[in-house]
Backbone bond lengths (Angstrom), bond angles and torsions (degrees), N, CA, C in turn:
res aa  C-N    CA-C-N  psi(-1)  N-CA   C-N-CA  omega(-1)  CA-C   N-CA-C  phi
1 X - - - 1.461 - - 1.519 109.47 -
2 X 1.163 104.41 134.04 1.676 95.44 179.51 1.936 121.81 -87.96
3 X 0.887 102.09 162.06 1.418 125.04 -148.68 1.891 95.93 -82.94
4 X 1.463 110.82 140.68 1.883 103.57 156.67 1.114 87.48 -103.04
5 X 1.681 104.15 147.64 0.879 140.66 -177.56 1.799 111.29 -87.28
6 X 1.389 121.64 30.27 1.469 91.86 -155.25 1.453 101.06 -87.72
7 X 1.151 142.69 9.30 1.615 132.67 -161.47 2.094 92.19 -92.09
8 X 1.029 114.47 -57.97 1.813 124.16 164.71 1.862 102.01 -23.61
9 X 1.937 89.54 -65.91 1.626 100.19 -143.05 1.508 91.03 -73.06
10 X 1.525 127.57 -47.48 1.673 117.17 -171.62 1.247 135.36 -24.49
11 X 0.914 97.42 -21.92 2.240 112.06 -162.94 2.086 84.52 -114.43
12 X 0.911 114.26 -24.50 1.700 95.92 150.35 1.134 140.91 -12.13
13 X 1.343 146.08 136.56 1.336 139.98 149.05 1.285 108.51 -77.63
14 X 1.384 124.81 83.32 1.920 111.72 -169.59 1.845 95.53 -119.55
15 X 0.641 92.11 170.29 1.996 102.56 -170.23 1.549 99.77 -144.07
16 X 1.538 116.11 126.51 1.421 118.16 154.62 1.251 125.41 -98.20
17 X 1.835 105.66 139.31 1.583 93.02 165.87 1.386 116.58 -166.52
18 X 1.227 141.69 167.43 1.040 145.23 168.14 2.119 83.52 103.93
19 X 1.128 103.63 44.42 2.374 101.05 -177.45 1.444 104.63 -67.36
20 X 1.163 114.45 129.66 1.510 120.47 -177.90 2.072 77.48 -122.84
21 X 1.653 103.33 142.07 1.505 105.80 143.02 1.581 106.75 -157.84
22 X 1.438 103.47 134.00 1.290 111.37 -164.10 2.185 97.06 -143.96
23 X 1.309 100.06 149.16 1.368 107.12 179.02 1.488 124.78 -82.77
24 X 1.389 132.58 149.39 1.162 137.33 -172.87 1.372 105.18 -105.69
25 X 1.349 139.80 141.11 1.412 119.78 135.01 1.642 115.93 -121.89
26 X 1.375 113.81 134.91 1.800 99.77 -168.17 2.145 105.84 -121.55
27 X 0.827 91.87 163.00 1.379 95.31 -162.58 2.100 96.74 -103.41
28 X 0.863 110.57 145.36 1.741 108.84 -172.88 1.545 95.03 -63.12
29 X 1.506 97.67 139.41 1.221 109.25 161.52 1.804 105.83 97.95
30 X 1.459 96.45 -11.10 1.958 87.59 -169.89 1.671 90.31 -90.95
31 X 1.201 93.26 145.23 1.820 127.32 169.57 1.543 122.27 -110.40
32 X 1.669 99.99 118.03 1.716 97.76 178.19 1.933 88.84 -109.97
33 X 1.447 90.40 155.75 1.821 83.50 168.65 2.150 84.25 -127.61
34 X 1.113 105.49 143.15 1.266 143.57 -177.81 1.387 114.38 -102.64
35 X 1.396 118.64 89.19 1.871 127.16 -179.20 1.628 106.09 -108.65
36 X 1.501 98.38 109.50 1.598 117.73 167.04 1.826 93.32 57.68
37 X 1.309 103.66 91.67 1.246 96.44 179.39 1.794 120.50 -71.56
38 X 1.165 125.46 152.19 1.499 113.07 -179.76 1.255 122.64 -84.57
39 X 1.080 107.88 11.80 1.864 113.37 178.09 1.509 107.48 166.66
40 X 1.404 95.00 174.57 1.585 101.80 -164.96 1.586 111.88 -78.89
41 X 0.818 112.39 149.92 1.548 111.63 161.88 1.841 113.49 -150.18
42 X 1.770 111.00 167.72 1.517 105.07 172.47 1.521 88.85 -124.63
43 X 1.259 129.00 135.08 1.376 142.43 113.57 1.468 132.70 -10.98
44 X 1.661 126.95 95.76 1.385 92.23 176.76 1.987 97.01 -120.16
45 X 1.008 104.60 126.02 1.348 106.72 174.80 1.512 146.07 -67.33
46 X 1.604 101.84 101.10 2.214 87.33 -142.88 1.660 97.26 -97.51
47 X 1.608 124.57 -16.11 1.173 112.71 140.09 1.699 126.98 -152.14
48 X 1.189 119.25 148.81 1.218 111.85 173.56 1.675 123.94 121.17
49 X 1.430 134.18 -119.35 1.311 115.90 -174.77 1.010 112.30 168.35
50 X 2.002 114.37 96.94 1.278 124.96 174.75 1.032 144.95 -53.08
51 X 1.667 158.60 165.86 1.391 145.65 137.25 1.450 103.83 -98.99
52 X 1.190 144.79 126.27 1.623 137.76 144.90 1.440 96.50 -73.23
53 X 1.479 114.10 173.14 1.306 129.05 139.89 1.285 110.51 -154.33
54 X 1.256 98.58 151.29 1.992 88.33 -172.41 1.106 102.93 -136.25
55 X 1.270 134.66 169.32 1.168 144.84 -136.40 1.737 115.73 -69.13
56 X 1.165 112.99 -23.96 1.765 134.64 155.81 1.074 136.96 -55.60
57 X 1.656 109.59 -19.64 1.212 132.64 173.28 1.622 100.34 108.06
58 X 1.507 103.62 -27.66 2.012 113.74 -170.95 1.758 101.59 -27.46
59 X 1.162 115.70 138.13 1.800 119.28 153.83 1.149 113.86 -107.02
60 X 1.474 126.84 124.96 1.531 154.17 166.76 1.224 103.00 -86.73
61 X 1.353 132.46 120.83 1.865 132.42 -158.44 1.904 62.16 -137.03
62 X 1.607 105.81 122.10 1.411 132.31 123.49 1.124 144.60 -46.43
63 X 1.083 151.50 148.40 1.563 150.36 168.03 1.232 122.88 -129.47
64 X 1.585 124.47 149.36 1.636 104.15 149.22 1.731 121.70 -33.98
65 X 1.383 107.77 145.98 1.269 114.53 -167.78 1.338 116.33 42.61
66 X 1.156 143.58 61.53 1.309 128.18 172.08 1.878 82.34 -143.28
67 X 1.268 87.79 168.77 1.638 106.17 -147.30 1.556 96.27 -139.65
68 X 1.221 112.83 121.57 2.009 128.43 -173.66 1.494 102.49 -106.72
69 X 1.155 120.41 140.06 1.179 117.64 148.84 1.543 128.42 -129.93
70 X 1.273 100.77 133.79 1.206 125.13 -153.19 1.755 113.64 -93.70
71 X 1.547 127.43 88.11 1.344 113.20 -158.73 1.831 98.34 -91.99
72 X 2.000 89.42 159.25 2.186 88.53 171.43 1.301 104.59 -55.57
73 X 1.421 86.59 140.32 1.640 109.13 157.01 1.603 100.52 82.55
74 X 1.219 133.32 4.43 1.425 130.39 155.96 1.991 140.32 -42.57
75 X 0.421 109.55 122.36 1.719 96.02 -164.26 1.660 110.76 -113.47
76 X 1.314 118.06 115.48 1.522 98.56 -177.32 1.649 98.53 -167.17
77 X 1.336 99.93 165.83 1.825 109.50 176.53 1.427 112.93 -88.68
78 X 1.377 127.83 144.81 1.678 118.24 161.10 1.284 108.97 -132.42
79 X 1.202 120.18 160.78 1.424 149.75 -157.10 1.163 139.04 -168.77
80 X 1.773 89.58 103.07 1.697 104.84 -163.13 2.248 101.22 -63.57
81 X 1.274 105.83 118.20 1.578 96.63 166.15 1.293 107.77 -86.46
82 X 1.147 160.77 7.03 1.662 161.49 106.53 1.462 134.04 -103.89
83 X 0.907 131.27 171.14 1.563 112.22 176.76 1.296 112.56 -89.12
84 X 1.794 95.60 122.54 1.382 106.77 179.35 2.060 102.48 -128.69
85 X 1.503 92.47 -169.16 1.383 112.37 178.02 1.058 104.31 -149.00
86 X 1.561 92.75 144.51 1.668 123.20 -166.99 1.906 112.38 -111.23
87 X 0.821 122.77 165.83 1.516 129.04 151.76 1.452 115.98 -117.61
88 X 1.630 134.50 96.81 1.546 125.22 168.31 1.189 111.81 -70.44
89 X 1.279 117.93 122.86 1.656 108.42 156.82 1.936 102.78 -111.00
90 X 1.489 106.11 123.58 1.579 113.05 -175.63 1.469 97.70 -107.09
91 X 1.589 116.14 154.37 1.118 109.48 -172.29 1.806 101.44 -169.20
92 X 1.113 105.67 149.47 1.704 111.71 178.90 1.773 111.48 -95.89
93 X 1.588 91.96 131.61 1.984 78.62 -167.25 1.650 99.59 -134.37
94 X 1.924 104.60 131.50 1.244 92.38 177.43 1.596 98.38 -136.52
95 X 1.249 109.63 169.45 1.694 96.84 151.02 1.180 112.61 -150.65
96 X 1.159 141.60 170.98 1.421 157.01 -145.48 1.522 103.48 16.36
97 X 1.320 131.82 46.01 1.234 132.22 176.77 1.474 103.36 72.81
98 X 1.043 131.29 39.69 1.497 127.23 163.87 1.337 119.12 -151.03
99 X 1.400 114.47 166.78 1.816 104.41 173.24 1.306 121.97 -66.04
100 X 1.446 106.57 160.85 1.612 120.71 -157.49 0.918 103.90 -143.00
101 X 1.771 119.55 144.40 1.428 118.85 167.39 1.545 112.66 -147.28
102 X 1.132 134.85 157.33 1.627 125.08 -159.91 1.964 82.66 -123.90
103 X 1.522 130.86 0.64 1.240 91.88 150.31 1.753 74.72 -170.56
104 X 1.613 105.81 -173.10 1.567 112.97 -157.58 1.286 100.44 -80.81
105 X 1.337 107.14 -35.50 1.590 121.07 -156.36 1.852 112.09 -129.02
106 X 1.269 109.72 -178.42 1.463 111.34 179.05 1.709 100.17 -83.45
107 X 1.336 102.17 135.18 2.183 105.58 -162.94 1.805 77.66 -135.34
108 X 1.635 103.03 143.74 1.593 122.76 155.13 1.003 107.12 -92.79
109 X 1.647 119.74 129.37 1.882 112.76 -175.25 1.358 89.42 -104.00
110 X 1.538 97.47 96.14 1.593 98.67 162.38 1.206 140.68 -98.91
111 X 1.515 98.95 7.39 1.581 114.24 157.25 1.534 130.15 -82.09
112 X 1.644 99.33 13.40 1.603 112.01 172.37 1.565 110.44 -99.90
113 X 1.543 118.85 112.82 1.272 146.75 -160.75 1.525 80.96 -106.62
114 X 1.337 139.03 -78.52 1.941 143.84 -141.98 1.520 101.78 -34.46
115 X 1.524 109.42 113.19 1.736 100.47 159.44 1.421 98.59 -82.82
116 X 1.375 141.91 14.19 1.084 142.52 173.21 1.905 105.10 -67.45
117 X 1.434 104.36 -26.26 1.462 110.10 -161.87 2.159 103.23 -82.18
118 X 1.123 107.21 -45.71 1.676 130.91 151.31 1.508 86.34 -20.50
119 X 1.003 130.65 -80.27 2.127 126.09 -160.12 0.947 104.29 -73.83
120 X 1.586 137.31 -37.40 1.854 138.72 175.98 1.749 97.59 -66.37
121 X 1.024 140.95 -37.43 1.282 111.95 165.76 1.417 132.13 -95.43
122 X 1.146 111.19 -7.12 1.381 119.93 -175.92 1.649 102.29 -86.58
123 X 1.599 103.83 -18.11 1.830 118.31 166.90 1.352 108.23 -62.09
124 X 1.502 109.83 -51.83 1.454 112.08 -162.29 1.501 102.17 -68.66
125 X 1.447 123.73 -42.53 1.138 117.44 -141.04 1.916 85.96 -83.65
126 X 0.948 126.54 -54.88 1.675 134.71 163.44 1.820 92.72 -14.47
127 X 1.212 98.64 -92.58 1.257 99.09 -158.95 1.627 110.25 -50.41
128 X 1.239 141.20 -38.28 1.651 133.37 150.83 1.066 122.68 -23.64
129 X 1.151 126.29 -53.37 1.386 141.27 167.14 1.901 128.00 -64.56
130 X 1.469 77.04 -23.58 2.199 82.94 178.63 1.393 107.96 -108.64
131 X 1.561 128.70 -42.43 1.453 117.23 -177.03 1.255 95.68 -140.51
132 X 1.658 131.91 -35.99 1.593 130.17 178.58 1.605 100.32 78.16
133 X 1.263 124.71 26.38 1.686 120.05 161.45 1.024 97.47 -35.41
134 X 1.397 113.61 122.97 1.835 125.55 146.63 1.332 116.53 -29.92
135 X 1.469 113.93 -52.14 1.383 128.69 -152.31 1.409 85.69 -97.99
136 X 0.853 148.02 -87.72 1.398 139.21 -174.52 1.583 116.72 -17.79
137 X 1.930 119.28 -51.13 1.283 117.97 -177.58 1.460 121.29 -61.18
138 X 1.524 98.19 -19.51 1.487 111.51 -167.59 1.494 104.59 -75.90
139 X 1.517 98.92 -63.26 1.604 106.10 178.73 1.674 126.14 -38.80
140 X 1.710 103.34 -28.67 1.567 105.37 -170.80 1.852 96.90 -103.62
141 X 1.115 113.26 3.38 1.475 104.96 170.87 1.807 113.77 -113.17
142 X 1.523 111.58 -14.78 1.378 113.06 139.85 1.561 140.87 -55.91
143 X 1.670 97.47 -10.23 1.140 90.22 -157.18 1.767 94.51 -118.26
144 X 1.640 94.90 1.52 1.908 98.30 -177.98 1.911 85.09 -78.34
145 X 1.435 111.47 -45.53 1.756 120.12 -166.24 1.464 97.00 -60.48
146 X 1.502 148.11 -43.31 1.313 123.74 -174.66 1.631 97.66 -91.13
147 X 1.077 126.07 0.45 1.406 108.64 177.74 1.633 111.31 -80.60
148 X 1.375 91.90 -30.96 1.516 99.47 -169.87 1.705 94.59 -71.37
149 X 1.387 116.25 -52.75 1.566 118.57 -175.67 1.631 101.75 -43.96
150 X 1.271 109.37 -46.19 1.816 91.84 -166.06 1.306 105.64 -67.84
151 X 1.569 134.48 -40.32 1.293 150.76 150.66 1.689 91.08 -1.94
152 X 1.494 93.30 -87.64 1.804 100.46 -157.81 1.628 99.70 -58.79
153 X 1.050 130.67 -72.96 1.284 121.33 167.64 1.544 113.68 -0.28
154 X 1.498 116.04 -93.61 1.111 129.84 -175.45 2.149 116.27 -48.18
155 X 1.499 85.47 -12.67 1.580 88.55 -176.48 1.771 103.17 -94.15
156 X 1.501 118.88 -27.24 1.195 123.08 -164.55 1.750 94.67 -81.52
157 X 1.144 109.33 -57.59 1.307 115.59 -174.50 1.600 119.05 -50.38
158 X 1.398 119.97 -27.30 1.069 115.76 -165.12 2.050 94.15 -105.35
159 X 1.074 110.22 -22.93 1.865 117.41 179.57 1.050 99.70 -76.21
160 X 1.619 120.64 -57.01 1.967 98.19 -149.32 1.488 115.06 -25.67
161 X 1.590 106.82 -69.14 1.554 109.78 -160.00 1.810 100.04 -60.69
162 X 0.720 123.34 -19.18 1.827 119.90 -178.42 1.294 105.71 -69.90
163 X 1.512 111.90 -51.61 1.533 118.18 -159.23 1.621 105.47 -68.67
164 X 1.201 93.89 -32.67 1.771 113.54 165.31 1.314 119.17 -22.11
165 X 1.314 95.58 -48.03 1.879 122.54 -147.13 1.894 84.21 -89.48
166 X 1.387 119.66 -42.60 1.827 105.88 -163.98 1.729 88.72 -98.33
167 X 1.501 140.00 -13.96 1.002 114.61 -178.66 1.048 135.70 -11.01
168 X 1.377 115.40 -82.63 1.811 156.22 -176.77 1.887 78.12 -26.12
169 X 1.524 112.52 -84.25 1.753 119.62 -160.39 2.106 93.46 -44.82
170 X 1.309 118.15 -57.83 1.839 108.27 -176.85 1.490 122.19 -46.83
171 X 1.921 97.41 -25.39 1.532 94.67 -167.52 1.539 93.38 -67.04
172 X 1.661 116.05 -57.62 0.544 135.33 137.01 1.991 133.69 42.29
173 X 1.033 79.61 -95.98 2.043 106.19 167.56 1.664 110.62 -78.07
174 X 1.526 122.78 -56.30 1.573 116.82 154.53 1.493 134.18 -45.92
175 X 1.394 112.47 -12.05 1.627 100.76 176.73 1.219 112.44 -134.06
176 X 1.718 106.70 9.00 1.644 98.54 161.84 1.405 112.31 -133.89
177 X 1.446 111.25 130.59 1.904 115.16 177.19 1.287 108.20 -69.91
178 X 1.401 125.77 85.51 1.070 134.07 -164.88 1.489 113.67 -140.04
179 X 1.249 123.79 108.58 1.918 124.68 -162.67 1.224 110.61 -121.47
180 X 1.221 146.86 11.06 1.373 133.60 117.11 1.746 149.66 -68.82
181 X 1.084 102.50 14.47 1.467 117.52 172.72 1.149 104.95 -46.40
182 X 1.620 110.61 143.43 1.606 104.22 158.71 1.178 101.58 -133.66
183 X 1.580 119.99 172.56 1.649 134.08 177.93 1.664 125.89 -27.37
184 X 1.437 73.39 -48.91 1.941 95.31 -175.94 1.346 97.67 -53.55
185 X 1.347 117.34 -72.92 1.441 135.53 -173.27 1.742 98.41 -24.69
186 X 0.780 89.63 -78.87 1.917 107.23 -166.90 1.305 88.93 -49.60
187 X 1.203 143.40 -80.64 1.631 142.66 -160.66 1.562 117.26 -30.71
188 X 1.533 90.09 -45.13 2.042 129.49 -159.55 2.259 61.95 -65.36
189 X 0.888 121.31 -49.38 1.666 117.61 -130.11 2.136 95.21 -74.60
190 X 1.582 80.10 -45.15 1.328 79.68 177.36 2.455 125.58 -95.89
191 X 1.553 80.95 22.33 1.187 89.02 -169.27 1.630 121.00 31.85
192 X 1.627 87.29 83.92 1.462 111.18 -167.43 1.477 98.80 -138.18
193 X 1.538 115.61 148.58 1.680 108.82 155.05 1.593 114.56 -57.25
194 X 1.322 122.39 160.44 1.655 107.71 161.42 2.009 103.17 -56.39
195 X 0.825 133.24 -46.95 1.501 157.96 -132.48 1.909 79.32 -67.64
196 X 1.599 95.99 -73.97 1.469 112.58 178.09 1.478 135.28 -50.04
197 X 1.741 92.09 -27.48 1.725 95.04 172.24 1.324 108.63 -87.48
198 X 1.057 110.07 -46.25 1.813 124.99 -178.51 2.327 90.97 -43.03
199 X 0.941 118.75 -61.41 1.339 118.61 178.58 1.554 128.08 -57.68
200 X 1.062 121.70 -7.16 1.108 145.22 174.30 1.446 109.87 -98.45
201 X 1.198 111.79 -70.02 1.528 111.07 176.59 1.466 120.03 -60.67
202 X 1.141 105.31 -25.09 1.603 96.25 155.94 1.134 137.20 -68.59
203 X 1.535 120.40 -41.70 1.565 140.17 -167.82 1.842 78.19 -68.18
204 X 1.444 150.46 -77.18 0.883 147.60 160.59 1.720 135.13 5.51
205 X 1.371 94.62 -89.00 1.404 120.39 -150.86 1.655 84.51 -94.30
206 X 1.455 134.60 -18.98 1.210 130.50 -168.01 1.722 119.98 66.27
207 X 1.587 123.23 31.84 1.150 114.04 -155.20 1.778 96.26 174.86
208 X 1.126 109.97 128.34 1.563 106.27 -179.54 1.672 115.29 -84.90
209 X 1.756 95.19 170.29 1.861 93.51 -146.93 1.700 87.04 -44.08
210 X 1.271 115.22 -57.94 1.861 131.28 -152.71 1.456 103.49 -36.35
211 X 1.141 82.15 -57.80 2.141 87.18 179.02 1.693 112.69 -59.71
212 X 1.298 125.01 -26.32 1.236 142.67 179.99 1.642 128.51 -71.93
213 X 1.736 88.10 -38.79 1.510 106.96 157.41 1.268 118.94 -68.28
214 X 1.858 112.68 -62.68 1.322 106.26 178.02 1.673 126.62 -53.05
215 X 0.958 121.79 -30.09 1.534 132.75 170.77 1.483 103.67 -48.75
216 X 1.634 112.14 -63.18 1.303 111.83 -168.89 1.818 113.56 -60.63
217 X 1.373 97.41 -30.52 1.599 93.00 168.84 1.491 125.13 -62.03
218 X 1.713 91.63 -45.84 1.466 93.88 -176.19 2.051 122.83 -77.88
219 X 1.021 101.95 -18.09 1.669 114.75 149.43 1.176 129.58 -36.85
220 X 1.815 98.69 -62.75 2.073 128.93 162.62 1.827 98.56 -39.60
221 X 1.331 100.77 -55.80 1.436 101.06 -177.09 1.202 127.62 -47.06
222 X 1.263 102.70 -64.74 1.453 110.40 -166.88 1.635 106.52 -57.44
223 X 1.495 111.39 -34.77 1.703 107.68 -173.32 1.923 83.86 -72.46
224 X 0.862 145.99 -86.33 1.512 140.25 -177.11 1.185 110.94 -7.74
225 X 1.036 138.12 -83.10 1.815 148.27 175.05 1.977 98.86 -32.36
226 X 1.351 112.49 -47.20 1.468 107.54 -175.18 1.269 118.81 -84.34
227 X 1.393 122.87 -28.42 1.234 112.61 -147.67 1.832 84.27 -118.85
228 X 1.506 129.87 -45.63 1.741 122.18 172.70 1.997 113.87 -60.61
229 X 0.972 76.95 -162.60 1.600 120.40 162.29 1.498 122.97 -126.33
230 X 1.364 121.27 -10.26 1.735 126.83 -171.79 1.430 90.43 -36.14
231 X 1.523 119.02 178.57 0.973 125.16 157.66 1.577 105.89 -101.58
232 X 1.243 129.41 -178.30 1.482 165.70 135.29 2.202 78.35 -3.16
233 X 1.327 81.06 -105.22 1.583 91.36 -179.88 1.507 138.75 -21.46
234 X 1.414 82.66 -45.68 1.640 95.69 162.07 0.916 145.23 -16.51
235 X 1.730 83.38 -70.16 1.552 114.25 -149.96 1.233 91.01 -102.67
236 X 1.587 139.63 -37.05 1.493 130.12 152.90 1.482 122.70 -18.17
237 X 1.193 108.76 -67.19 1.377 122.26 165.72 1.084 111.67 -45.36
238 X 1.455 135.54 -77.63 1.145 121.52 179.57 1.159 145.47 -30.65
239 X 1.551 105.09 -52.48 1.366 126.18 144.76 1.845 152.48 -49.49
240 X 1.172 83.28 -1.09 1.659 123.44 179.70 1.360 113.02 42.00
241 X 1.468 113.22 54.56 1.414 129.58 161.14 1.450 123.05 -94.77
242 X 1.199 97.43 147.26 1.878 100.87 -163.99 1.402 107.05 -43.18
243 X 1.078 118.89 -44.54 2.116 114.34 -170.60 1.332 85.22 178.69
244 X 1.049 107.05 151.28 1.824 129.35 147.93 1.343 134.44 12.70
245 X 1.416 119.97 -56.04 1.239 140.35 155.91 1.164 99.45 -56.84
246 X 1.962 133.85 -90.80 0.994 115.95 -149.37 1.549 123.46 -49.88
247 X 1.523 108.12 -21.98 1.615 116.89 -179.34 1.579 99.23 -66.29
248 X 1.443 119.19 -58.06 1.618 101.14 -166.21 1.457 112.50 -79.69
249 X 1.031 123.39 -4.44 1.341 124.00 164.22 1.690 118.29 -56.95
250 X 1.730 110.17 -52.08 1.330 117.33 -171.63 1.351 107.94 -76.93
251 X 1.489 115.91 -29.21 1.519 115.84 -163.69 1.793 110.95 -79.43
252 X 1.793 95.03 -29.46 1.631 116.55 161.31 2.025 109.18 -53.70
253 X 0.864 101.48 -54.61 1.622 115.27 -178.06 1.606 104.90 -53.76
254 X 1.283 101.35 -54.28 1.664 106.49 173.89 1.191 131.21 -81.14
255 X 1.215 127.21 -36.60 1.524 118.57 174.00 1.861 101.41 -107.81
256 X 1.061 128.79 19.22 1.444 114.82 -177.07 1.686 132.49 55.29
257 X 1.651 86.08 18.23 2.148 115.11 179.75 0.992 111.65 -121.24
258 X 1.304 109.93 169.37 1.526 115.41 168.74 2.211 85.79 -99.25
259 X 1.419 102.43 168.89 1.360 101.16 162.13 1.449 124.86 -71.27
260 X 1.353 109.38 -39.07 1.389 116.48 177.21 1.751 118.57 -58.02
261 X 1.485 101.87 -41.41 1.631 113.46 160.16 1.343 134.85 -26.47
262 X 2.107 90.86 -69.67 1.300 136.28 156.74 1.786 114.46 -33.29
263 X 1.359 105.22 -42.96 1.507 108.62 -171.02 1.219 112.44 -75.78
């Protein structure tokens, strides 16, 4: 997943403008696909539960409160898995007179905890809608970017030495295609209780290992279904799910499809 950049970009000379924020509401199951987007925007999710997919096949799973950002020229699918509502705030970003970007790719900032951030957009988008002060839109979308900075700040400072501790299991899961892992394994790896890793990887990753595994399978999937011919069965197998069912069941749970749909 790619990284925001904001600890580099903060001390920037960057300028916003052209702030659009306007509300979403999506019904389960509806799909927008998004080609070369025309400007940046962040996502903040006030209820319910996204899919991204981006052009790699990668899945970005949303949450209540969790916050997307959306860079120009990005290209990708989304997918409400229930009906939820969004807040967009879109916006033109440069600095020193040139284009700007706070990361390469579309990133989930899931190291943003602030329900303080919940009222900075629900500010912006209010005031768009009642008078649209320039100066006003600016001020409440400056103030989502240092909220988020103290966020990461306060998230880096307090993880390093933790993240330390589950490394070994991430190096781990990133450099081998490997889909039967279980908890133990990884814990055993970082000589951890399960109890202790499971707590860590959450404060982190926002999401425990189990859910983390299944994702990574169901990710495996989706590039399988697009890019082979396997069958259904196959790719179960491959994926080291009990049989058939349990695969279209989970992959139903996660993307709001059946695979065969999906195909």
């Amino acid at each position: 997943m790619n990284e925001f950049n904001i600890n580099d970009k903060i001390a920037a000379d960057f300028n916003f403008s052209n702030i659009i924020g306007y509300s979403v509401k999506s019904t389960a199951g509806k799909l927008h696909k998004e080609v070369s987007r025309i400007n940046h925007g962040f996502v903040y999710v006030i209820s319910g539960v996204f899919n991204y997919e981006l052009n790699d096949y990668e899945i970005i799973r949303s949450y209540e409160d969790s916050i997307v950002y959306l860079p120009k020229n990005s290209t990708y699918f989304h997918i409400a898995q229930c009906d939820s509502q969004t807040i967009v705030v879109n916006f033109d970003l440069t600095a020193a007179s040139a284009e700007f970007s706070f990361s390469e790719g579309i990133c989930l900032l899931n190291f943003v905890k602030s329900k303080t951030l919940r009222a900075d957009f629900i500010n912006l988008y209010d005031e768009y809608y009642s008078s649209g002060n320039p100066a006003k839109l600016k001020r409440y979308l400056y103030n989502i970017i240092l909220r988020i900075y103290d966020e990461y700040k306060y998230k880096m400072n307090k993880n390093d030495k933790r993240y330390a501790m589950i490394q070994p299991a991430i190096e781990f899961l990133e450099t081998n295609n490997v889909f039967d892992t279980h908890v133990r394994e990884l814990s055993d790896m970082c000589y951890l209780s399960q109890n202790a890793f499971r707590n860590i990887f959450k404060e982190y990753y926002n999401m425990l290992p189990n859910e983390y595994l299944i994702k990574r399978r169901l990710d495996r999937a989706v590039q399988l279904l697009k890019n082979t011919n396997l069958s259904i069965t196959d790719i179960a197998e491959q994926l080291n799910f009990t049989d058939t069912a349990h695969f279209s069941n989970s992959f139903k749970k996660y993307m709001n499809i059946t695979p065969n749909m999906y195909r």
